[in-house]
N, C-alpha and C positions, 0 to 999 in steps of 0.2 A: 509487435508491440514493443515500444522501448519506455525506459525507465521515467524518461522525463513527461510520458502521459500519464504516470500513475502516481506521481507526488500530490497531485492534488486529491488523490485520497488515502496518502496518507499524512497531509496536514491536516484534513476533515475528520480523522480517526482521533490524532489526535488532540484538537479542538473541538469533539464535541462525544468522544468517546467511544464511534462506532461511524460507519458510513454505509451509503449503498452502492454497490457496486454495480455497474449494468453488466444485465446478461450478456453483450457482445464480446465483453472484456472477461466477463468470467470464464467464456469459453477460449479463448486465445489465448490466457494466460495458464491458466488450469492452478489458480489459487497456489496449492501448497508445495508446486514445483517452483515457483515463482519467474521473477526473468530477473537476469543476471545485466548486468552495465558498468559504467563509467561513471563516477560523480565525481568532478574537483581531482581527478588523477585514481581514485581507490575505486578496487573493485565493490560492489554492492548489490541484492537483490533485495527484490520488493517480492513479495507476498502477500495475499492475503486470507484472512478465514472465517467461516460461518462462525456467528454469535449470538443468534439466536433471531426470534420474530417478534416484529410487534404490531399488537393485537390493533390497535385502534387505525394505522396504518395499513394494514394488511400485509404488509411484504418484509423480506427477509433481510439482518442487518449484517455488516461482515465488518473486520475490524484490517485494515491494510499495515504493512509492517517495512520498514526498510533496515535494513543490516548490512552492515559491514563484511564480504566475503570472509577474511583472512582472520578475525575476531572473533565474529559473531555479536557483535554490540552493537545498538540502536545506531543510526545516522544524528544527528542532533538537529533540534527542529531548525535553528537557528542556519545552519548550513543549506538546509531544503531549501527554503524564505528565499535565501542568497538568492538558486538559483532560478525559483521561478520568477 
C-alpha cells in the first residue's frame, strides 16, 4: 500500500468530515500504524481511524489523516490537490 492510494481519502475526510474506508485497505494498512512515504521530498504518514457508525447507512465511518513525519502537523489540503 503506498501513500499516493490513500490521499483520496484523506481529501474525502476532509471534505466532508469522515469517509469509508474498504475493508481491503483496512487490513493492509492496519489504520493506527499508518504507512510512511514520500510527498513533494518530506517524509509523511497517512492514517486512519474508527469514528463511529451510522445508523441509517449501516456501515462504519473512519476519519483518514496525513502528517508530517518530522513535525507532526497536518499536510495542507492544498499540496495533496497538487499531487493528485
Amino acid at each position: 500500500m503506498t501513500i499516493q492510494s490513500l490521499l483520496s481519502y484523506v481529501i474525502q475526510t476532509r471534505r466532508y468530515g469522515s469517509t469509508y474506508v474498504h475493508s481491503a485497505v483496512r487490513k493492509a494498512v492496519h489504520g493506527w500504524q499508518g504507512v510512511e512515504g514520500t510527498l513533494n521530498g518530506e517524509r509523511v504518514v497517512a492514517t486512519f481511524c474508527g469514528y463511529g457508525r451510522s445508523i441509517q447507512a449501516g456501515g462504519h465511518k473512519y476519519k483518514a489523516h496525513l502528517r508530517y513525519v518530522s513535525s507532526g502537523k497536518p499536510v495542507p489540503s492544498k499540496l495533496i490537490g497538487s499531487v493528485l
